[in-house]
C-alpha positions as CSV (number, residue, x, y, z in Angstrom):
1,X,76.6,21.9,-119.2
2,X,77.3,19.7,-116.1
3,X,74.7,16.8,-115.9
4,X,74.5,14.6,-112.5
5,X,74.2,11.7,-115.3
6,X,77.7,11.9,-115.8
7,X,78.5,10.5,-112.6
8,X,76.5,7.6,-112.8
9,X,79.4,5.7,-114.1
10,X,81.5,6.5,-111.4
11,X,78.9,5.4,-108.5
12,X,78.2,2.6,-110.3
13,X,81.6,1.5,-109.8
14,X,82.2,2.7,-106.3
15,X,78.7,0.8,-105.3
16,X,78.6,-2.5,-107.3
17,X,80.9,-5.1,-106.9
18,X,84.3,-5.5,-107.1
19,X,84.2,-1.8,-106.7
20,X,81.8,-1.9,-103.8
21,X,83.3,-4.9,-102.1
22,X,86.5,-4.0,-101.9
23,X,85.7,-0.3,-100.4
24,X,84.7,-2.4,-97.4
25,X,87.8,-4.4,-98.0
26,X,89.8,-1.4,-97.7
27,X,87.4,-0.2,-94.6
28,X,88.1,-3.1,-92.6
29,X,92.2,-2.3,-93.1
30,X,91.8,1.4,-91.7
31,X,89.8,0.4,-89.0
32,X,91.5,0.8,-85.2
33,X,92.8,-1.7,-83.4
34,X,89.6,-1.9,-81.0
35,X,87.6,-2.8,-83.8
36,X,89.2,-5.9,-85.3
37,X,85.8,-8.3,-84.7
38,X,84.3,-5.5,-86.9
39,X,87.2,-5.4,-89.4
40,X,87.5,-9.2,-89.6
41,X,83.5,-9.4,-90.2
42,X,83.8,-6.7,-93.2
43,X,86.8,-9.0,-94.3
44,X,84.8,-12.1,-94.1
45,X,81.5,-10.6,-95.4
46,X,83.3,-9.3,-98.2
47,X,85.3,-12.1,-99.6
48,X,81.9,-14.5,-99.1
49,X,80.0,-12.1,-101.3
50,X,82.8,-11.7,-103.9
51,X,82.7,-15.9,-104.1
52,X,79.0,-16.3,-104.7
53,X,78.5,-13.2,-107.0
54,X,81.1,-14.5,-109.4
55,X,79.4,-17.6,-109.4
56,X,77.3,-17.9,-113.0
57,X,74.6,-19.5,-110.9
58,X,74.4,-16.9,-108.8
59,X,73.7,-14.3,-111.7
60,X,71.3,-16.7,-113.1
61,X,69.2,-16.9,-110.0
62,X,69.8,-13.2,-109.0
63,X,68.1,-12.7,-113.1
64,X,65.1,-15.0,-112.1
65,X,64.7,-13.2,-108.7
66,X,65.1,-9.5,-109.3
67,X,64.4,-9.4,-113.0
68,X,61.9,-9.9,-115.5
69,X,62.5,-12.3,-117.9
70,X,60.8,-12.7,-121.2
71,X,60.1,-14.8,-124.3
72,X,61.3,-14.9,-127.1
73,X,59.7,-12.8,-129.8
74,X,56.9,-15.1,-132.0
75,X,56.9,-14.7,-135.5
76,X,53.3,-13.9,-135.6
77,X,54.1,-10.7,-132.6
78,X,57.0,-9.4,-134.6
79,X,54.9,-9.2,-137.8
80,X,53.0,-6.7,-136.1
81,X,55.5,-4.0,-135.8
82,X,56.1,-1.1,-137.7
83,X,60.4,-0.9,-137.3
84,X,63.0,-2.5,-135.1
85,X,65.3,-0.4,-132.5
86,X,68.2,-2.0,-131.3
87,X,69.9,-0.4,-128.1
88,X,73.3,0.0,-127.8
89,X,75.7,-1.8,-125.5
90,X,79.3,0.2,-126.1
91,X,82.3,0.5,-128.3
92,X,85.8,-1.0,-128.3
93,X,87.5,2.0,-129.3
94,X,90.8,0.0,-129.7
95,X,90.2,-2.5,-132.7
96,X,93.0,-2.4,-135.0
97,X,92.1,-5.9,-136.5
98,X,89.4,-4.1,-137.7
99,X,91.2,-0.8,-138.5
100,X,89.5,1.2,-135.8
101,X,86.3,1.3,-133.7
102,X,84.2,-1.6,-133.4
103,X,81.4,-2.6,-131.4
104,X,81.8,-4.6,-128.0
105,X,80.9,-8.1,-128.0
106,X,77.3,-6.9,-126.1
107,X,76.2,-4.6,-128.9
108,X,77.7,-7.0,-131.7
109,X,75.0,-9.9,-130.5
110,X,72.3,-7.5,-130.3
111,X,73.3,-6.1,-133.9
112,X,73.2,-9.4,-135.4
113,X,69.8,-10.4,-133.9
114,X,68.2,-7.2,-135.0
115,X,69.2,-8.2,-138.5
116,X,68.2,-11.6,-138.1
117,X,64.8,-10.2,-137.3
118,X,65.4,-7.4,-140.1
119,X,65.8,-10.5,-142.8
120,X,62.5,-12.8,-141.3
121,X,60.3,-9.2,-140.8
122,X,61.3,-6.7,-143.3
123,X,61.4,-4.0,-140.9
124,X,63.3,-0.9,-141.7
125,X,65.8,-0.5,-138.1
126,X,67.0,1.9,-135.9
127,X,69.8,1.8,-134.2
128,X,69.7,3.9,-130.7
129,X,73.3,4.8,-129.4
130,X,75.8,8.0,-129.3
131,X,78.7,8.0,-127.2
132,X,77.4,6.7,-123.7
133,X,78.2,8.8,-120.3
134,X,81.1,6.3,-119.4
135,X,82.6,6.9,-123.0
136,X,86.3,7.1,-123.8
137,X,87.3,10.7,-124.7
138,X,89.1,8.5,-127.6
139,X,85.8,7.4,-128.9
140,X,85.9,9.3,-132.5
141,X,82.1,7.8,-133.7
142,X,78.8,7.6,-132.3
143,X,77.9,3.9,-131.2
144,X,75.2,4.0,-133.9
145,X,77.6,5.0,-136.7
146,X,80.1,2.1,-135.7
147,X,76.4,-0.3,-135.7
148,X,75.7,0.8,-139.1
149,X,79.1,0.1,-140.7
150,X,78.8,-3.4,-139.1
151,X,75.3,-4.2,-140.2
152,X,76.3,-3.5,-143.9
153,X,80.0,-5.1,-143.7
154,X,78.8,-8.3,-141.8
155,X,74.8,-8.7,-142.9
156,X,74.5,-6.5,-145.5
157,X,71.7,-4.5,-144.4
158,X,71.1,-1.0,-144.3
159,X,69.9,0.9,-141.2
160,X,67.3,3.1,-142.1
161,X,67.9,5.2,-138.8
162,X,70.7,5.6,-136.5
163,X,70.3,7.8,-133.3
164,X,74.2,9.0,-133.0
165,X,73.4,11.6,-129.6
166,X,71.8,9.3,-127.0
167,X,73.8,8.3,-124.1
168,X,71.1,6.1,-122.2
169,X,68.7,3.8,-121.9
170,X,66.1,6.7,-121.5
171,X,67.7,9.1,-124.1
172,X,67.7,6.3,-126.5
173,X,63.8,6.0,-126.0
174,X,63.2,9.7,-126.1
175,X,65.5,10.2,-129.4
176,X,63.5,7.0,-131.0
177,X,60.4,8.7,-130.6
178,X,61.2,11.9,-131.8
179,X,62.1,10.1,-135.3
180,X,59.6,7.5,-135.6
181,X,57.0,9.3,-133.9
182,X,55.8,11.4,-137.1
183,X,56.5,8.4,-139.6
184,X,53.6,6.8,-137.6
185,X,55.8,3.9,-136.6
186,X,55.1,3.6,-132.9
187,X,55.2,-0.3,-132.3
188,X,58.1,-1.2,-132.7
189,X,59.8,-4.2,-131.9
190,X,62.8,-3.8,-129.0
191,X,66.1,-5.5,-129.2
192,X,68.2,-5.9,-126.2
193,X,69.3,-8.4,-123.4
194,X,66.8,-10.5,-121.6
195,X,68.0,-8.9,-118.6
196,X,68.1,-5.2,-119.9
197,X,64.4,-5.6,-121.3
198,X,62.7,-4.2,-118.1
199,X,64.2,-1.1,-117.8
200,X,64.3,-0.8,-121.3
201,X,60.2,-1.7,-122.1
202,X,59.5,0.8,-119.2
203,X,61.6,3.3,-120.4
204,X,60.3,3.5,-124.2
205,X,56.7,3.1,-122.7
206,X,56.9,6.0,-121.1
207,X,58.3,8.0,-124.0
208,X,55.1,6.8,-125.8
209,X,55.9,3.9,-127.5
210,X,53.6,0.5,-128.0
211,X,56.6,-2.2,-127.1
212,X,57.2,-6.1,-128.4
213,X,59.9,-7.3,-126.9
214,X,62.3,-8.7,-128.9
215,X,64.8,-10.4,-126.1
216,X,68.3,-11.9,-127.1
217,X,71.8,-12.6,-125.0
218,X,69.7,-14.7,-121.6
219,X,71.8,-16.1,-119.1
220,X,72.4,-19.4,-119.2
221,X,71.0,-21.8,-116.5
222,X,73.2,-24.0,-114.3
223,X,74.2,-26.9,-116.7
224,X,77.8,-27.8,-115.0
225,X,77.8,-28.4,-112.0
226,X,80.3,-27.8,-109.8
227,X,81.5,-25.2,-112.1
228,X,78.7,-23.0,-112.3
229,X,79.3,-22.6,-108.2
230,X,82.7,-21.4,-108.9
231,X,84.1,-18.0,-109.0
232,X,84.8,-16.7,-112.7
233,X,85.3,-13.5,-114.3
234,X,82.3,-14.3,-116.4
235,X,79.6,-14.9,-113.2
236,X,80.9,-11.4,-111.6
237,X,80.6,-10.2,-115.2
238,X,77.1,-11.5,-115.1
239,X,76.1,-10.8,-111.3
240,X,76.9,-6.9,-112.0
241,X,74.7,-6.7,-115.1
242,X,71.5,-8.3,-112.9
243,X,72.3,-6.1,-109.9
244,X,72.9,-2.7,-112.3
245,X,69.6,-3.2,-114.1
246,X,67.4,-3.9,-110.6
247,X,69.3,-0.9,-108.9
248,X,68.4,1.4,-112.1
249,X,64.7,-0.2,-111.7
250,X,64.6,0.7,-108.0
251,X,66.4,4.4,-108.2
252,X,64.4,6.1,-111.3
């Protein structure tokens, strides 16, 4: 059945930049004639934003303002969960280095902090991740099936659970708690990016949950300048995670 989450890819796109941006780009150039001042602000406006969003100093400060941020887990808090969940961050279904799917470099870092913290804590872990809404239709395994091959090949760990039919950040939550729920294991320590921990605390709050966050991946503060006031793939990369997670924050 049709779900209206299956867009939110697509909107995403369309309203965060360069998607976004370049709409009004494209605005400004269908404009009429008797509208140029108008065409040549959108132009203008555009282009300006486009600069200082790929700026990694932008994204920092953007993380500081409309974020969250949090510290890193203590060894004394993490003793005092009962599991670890990891949530997923996507699949590069094209890795023939490694002979088929592997995860993208988000999820890897994730993946290898959870074990890290799997090694200090003993924790059994869960890994929360299907095959997300903007998945390819080439994607053969569940996120959480690809983690699981990782975490033994690279750490050798076992995951105790893998959730392989969520395909968000509130399914993820909901599917945890329907498996760790009646083990009694219902503080659990949360792994995910600095910047993805808000959503991601309140989501797996509300599913019932007693949360530690367990923070990894922050964005870096402005160490070189002038570089970190230049445009760079990385800084829009960057921008667009911090604006994603405050519009998710401000629409559900």
């Amino acid at each position: 059945m049709f779900s209206l989450s299956a867009l939110k890819p697509l909107l995403t796109a369309l309203v965060l930049p360069p998607g976004g941006l370049l709409l009004l780009l494209f605005l400004a150039c269908l404009l009429p004639r008797r509208f140029q001042r108008l065409a040549l602000a959108l132009v203008l406006t555009s282009t300006a934003a486009l600069w200082v969003l790929s700026c990694d100093a932008t994204a920092y400060s953007l993380n500081r303002l409309l974020l969250t941020t949090y510290a890193p887990v203590s060894a004394d808090l993490a003793a005092k969960a009962q599991a670890i969940v990891v949530l997923g961050g996507g699949v590069d279904t094209f890795a023939p280095e490694y002979g088929g799917e592997e995860l993208s470099d988000i999820a890897y870092k994730r993946l290898a902090y959870a074990a890290y913290l799997a090694k200090r804590t003993q924790l059994p872990v869960l890994y929360a991740g299907g095959k997300g809404w903007a998945a390819s239709d080439s994607q053969l395994h569940s996120e959480a099936e690809v983690a699981a091959h990782a975490m033994s090949r690279d750490f050798g760990l076992q995951m105790q659970w893998l959730d392989t039919t969520s395909r968000d950040t509130r399914e993820n939550a909901l599917r945890a708690y329907e498996v760790l729920a009646p083990l009694g294991k219902q503080r659990v320590l949360l792994v995910t990016n600095d910047w993805h921990m808000q959503r991601s605390l309140r989501n797996f709050q509300q599913a019932g949950f007693e949360v530690i966050p367990a923070p990894m991946g922050y964005l870096q503060p402005p160490v070189n300048i002038p570089i970190d006031y230049l445009p760079t793939t990385n800084g829009l990369r960057h921008s667009v995670w911090v604006l994603k997670e405050w519009l998710g924050l401000v629409i559900t």
